[in-house]
C-alpha positions in Angstrom: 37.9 11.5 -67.7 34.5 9.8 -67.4 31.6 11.8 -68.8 28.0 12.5 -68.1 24.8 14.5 -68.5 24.2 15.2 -64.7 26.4 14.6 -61.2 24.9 14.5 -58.1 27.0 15.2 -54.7 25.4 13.7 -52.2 23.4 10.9 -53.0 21.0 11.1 -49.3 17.6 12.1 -49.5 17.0 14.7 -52.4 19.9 13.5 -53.9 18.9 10.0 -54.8 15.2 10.8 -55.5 16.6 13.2 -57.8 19.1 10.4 -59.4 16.1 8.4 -60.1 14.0 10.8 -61.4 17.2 11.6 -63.9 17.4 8.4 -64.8 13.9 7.6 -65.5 14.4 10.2 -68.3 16.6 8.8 -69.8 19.4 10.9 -68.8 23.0 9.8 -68.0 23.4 10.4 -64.5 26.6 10.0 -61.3 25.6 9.7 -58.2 28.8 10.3 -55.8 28.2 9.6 -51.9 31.0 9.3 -49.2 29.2 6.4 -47.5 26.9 3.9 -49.1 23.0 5.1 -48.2 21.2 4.4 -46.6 23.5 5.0 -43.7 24.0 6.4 -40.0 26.3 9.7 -40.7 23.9 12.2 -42.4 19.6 12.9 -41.8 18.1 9.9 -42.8 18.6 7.4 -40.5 16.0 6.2 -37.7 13.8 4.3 -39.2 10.9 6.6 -39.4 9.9 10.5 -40.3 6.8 12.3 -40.2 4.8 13.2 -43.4 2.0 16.3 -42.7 0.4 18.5 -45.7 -1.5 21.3 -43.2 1.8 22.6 -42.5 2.6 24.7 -39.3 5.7 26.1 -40.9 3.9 28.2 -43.4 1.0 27.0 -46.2 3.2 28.0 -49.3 4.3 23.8 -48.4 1.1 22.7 -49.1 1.5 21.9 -52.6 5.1 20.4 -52.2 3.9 18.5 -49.5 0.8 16.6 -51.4 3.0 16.1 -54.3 5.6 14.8 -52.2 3.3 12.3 -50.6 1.7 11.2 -53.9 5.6 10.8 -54.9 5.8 8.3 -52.2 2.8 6.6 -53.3 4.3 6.0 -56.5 7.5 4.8 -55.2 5.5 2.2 -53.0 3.8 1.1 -56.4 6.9 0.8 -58.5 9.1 -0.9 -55.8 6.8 -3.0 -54.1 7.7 -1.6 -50.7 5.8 -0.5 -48.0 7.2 3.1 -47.4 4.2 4.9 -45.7 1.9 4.0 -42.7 -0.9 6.4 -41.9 -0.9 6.8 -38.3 -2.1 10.3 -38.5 -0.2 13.3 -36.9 -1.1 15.3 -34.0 0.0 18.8 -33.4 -0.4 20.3 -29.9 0.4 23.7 -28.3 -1.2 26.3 -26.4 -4.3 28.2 -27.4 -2.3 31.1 -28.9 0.4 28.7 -30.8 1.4 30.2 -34.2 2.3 27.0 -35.8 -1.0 25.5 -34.9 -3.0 28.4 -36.3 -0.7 28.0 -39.6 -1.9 24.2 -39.4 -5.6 25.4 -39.1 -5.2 27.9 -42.1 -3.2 25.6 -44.3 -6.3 23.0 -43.8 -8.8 26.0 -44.7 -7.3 27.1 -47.9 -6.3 23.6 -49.3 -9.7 21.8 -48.1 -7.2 19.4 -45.9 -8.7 16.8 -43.2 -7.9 18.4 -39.7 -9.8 17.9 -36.9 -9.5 20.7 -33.9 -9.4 18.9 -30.1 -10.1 20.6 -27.4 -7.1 19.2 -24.3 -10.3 17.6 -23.0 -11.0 15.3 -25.7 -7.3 14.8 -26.7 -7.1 12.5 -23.0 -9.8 11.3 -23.9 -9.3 9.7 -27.1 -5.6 8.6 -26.2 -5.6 8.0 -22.2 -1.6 7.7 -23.2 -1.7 12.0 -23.6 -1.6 14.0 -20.4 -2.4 18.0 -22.1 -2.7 20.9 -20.2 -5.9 22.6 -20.0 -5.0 25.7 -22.3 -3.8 23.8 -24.7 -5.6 22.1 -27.9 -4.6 20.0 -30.8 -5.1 19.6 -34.6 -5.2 16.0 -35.9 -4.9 15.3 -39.6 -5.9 11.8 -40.2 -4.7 11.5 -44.0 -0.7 12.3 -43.3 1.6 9.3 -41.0 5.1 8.3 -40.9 7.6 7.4 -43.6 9.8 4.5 -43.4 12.9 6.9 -44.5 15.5 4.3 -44.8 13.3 2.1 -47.3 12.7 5.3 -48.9 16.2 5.7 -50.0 16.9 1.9 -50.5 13.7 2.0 -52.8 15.2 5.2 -54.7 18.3 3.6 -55.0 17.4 0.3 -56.3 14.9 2.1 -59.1 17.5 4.5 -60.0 20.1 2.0 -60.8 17.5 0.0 -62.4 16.9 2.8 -65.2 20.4 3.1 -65.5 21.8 5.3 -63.0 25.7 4.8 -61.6 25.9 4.9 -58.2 29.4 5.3 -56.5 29.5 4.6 -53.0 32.7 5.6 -50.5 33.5 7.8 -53.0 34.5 11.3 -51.0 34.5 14.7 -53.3 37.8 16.6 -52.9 36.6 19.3 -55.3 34.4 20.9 -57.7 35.9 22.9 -60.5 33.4 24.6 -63.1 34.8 24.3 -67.0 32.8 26.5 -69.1 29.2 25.8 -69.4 30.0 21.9 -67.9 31.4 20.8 -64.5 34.4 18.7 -63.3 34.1 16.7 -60.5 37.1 15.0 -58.2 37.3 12.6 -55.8 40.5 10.7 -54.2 40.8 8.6 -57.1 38.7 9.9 -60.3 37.8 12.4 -62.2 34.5 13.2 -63.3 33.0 15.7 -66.1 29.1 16.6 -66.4 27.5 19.2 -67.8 25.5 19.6 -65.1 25.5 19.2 -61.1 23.3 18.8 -58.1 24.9 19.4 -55.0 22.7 17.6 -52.1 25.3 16.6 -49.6 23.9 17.9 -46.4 25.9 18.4 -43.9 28.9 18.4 -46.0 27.5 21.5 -48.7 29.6 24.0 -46.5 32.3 22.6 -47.2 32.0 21.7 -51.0 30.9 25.2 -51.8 33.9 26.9 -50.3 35.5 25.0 -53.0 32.6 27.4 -55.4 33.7 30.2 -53.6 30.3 30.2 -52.4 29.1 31.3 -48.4 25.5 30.5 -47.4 24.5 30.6 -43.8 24.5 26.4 -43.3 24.8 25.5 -39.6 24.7 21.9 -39.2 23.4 21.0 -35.9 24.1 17.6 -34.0 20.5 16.5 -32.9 19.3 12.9 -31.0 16.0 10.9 -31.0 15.4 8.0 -28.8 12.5 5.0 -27.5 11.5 4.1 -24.7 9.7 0.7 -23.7 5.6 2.3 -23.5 2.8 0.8 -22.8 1.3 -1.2 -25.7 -2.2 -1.0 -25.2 -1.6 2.9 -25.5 0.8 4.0 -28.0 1.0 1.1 -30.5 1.0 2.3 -34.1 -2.8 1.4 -35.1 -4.0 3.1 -31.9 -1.6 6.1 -31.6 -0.5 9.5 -34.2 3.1 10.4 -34.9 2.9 13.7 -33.0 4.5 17.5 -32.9 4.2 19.4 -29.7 4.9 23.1 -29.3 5.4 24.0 -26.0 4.7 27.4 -23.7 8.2 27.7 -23.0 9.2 27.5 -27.1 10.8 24.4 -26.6 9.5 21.7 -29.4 9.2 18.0 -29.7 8.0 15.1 -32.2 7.6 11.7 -32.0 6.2 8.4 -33.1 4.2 5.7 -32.0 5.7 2.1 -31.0 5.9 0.7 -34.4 6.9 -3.1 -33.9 7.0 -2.8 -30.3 10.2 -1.1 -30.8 8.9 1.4 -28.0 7.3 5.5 -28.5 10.5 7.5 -30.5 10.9 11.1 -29.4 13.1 13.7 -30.2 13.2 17.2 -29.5 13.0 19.5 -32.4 14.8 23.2 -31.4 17.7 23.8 -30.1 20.8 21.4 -30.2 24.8 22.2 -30.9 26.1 23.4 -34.2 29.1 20.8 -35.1 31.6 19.8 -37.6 29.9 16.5 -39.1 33.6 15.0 -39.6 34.1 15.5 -36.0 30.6 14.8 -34.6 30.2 13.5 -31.5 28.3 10.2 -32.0 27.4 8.4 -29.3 24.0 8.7 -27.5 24.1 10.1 -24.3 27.7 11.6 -24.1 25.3 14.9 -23.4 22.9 14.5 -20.6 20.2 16.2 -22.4 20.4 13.6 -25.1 18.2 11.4 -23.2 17.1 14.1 -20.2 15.3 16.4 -22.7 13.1 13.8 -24.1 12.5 11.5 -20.9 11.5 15.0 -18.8 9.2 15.8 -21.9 7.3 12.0 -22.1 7.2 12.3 -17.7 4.8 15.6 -18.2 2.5 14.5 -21.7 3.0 11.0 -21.7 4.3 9.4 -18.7 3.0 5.8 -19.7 5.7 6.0 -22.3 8.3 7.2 -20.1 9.7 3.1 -19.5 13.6 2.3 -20.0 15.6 3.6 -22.5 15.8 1.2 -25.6 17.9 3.1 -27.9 19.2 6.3 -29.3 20.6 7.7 -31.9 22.5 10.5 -33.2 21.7 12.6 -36.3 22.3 16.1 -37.9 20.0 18.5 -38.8 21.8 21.1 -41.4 20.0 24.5 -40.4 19.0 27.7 -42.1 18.5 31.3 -40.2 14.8 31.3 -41.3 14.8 27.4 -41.3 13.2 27.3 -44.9 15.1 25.4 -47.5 17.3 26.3 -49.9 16.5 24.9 -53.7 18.2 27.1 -55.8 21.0 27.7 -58.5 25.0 28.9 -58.0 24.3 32.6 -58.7 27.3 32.3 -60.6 27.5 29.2 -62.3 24.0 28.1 -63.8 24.8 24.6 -64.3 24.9 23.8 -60.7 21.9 23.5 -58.3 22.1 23.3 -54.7 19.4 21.7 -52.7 20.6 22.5 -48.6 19.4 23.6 -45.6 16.2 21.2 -44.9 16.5 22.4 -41.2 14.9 19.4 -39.4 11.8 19.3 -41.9 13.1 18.3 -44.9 12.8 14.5 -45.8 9.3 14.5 -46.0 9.7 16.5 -49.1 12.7 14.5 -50.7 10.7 13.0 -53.3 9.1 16.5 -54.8 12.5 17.9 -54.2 14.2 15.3 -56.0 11.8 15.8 -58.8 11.9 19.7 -59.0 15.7 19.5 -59.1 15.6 16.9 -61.7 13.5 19.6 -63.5 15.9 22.4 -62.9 18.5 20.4 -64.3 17.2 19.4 -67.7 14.5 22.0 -68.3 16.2 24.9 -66.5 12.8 25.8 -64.2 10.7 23.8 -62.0 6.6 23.4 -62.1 7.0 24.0 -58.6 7.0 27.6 -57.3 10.4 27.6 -55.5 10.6 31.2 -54.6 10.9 31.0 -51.0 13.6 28.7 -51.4 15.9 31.6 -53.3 19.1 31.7 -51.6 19.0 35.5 -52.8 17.4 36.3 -49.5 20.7 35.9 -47.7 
């Protein structure tokens, strides 16, 4: 039996910033993934998220959210890579939006740069928009997109570098605690740590029924797509990544063409909870996979409404309140679970894979993780 300081499940988005930030310590850290990230099965694939600090969601992100993106910075430093372009982000809803009024007080209390548009002067600065009178916009110039798959490659390659092991198509068939340590197994090996992150996304459901352990983790099949759009208009030096809130609740994001690869759009609520080993994968095998997004870009943006280019499939892994869920087993203290990023969570992955790091070696974080206490299921 192979031994080590710290195993991490799940080596996606939290899970390999937090390898790396292990390793950096000095500490002798697994990283165990079933497919060899960056890949197409989990939440990190698609080129490209959104990064925002005035945060619609609720300001308690604020502070994760700038240390996140300073996190990033770093990462672009150390590896050489460019990881972050700032397009700015636009957010638009009707007058009485909550999430846009969460934006505007999130900017007050942190001193953030957001800029309020009437619908008026949205058209007007990007003819590419079509907004409803009653509606308005906040535009915070300093946040962009991430390059999420470069993200994780960059992770990856620093971790190893300080001496992380990395095992790749490596399933987990169980984990067993053993007294103030943890044993890990997979098809072929066994593994013993004293202490474990588990960060597999869409797969946590199942791994934690193996810790006797029920948390309310829907995984959710969800699709993005591009369509060919107008240059002139939506290119990435003229155009914000955007997040529209709509009258009727419904909720979409996007980017702008990046490469000419076309505007990406995805629609944010709703979607059908799945099994991820028996997702349904391919684009379009649902009419609203494309219909949703191509009816939305018709009505706000119709000079990106061109052919389809591509799509993709994704999962989001949700919670009831859609807040995340950074926490320890209540039982077993040397295991940490980091689940249920709901759709919102890569932005983060860097602070997250910090502030698990800390819980793993100094047994509390710098962060204030309270909202993210699975004790409020």
């Amino acid at each position: 039996m192979e031994n080590y300081e710290v195993i991490i499940v799940g080596a996606g988005s939290m899970g390999m910033a937090a390898g790396y930030y292990l390793a950096k310590q000095g500490v002798r850290t697994l990283l165990l993934d079933t497919y060899d990230p960056p890949h197409t099965m989990g939440s990190h694939h698609g080129d490209t998220r959104i990064i925002r600090h005035a945060y619609g969601e609720g300001k308690q992100y604020v502070p994760l959210a700038l240390r996140a993106q300073q996190l990033w910075q770093e990462l672009e430093a150390v590896s050489g890579t460019k990881l972050f372009e700032q397009t700015g982000v636009l957010s638009a809803g009707p007058l009485e939006d909550s999430f846009l009024q969460e934006i505007r007080e999130s900017a007050e209390t942190y001193s953030l740069p957001v800029e309020v548009l009437r619908a008026s002067e949205v058209n007007e600065r990007w003819p590419g928009i079509s907004l409803p009178d009653h509606y308005y916009a906040c535009l915070e110039t300093s946040s962009g997109v991430l390059y999420s798959e470069k993200c994780i490659s960059a992770y990856r390659e620093q971790a190893i570098a300080a001496g992380a092991t990395l095992l790749t198509h490596t399933p987990v068939t169980a984990i067993q605690p053993d007294g103030d340590g943890v044993i890990v197994h997979t098809e072929a090996h066994t593994y013993r740590a004293g202490k474990l992150l588990l960060s597999a996304g869409a797969w946590n459901p199942a791994l934690l029924a193996s810790l006797d352990l029920s948390l309310p983790l829907s995984p959710t099949r969800k699709t993005v797509a591009w369509f060919g759009s107008e240059e002139d208009l939506y290119r990435a030096d003229k155009f914000p990544a955007f997040i529209f809130k709509l009258a009727d609740e419904t909720s979409y994001y996007g980017f702008p063409s990046i490469d000419q690869a076309g505007v990406k759009i995805g629609r944010h609520d709703g979607g059908v909870e799945i099994d991820p080993d028996r997702l349904e994968r391919t684009f379009g095998a649902l009419l609203s996979d494309e219909g949703d997004v191509r009816s939305f870009l018709e009505t706000y943006m119709p000079q990106a409404a061109g052919a389809l280019r591509q799509g993709r499939v994704c999962i989001y892994t949700m919670t009831p309140d859609e807040h995340f869920i950074i926490d320890r087993h209540p039982e077993y203290s040397q295991i940490v679970i980091a689940a249920g990023f709901s759709g919102h969570g890569f932005k983060f992955a860097s602070a997250v894979g910090e502030a698990a790091s800390e819980l793993l070696t100094q047994g509390k974080s710098t962060y204030d993780l309270s909202m993210f206490s699975l004790q409020r299921f």
